[in-house]
C-alpha positions in Angstrom: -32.8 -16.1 -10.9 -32.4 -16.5 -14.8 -31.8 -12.4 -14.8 -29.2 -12.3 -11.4 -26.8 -14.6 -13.6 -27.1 -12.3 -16.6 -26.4 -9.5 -14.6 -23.5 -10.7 -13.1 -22.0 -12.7 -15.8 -18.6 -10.9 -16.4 -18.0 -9.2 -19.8 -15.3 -10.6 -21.8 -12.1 -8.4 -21.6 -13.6 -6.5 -18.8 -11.3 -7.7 -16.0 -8.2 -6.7 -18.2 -9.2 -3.4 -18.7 -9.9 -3.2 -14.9 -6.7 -4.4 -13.9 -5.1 -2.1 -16.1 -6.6 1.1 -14.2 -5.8 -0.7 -10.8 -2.3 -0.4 -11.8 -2.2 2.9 -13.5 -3.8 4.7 -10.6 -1.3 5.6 -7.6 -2.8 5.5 -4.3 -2.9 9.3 -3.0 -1.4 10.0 0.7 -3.3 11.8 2.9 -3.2 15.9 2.6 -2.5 16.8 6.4 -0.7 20.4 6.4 1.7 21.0 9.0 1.3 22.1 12.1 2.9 25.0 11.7 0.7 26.3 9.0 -2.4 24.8 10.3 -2.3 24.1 14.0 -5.8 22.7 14.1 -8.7 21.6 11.8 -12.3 20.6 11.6 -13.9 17.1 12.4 -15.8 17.6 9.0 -14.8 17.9 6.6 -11.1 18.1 6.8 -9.9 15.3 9.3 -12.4 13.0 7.9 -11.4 13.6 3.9 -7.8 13.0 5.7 -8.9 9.4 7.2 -11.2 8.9 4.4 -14.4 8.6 6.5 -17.8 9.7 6.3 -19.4 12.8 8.2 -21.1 10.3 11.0 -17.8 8.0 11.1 -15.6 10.9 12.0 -17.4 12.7 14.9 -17.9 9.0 16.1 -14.4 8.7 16.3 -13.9 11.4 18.2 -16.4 10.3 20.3 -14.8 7.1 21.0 -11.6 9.1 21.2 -10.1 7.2 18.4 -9.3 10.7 16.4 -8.0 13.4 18.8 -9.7 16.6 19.6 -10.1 19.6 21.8 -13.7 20.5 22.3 -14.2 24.0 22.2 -17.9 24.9 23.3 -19.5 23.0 20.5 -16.8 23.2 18.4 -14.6 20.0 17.7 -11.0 21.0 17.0 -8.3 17.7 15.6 -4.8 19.3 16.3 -2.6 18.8 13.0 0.2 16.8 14.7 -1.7 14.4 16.6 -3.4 13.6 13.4 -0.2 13.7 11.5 0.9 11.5 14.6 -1.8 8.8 13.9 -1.0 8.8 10.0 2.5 8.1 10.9 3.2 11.1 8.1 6.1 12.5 10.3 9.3 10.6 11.5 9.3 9.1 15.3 
């Protein structure tokens, strides 16, 4: 018990400094390309790193039907502007 309240007591000046990168970091937007460049991608890697979810979370997803996809033979397909549809990247 003695050693979980060293271990967690918080370091003086360390919530500054912490709150300081917080603020100096911009949150990044998602890197969908258009559908005219790219008219499809991959489950994994690319429409996952795009939603910011892990290998098993994406393809059960698009399982669920919660990411679009056209199955092709064993091959999982996200077309570009349904996903850029879901972000909301592109204008109504």
């Amino acid at each position: 018990m003695r050693i979980m309240a060293t271990l967690t007591a918080p370091v003086a000046g360390h919530q500054d400094e912490t709150d300081q990168l917080a603020a100096a970091t911009p949150i990044k937007a998602p890197v969908v390309p258009s559908p005219e460049d790219q008219p499809t991608m991959t489950v994994w890697p690319e429409a996952a790193k795009a939603l910011g979810l892990s290998r098993s979370a994406a393809y059960e997803a698009a399982s669920r039907g919660q990411i679009p996809v056209l199955r092709i033979g064993t091959r999982l397909l996200v077309p570009t502007a349904a996903l850029r549809k879901l972000l909301q990247l592109d204008a109504a």
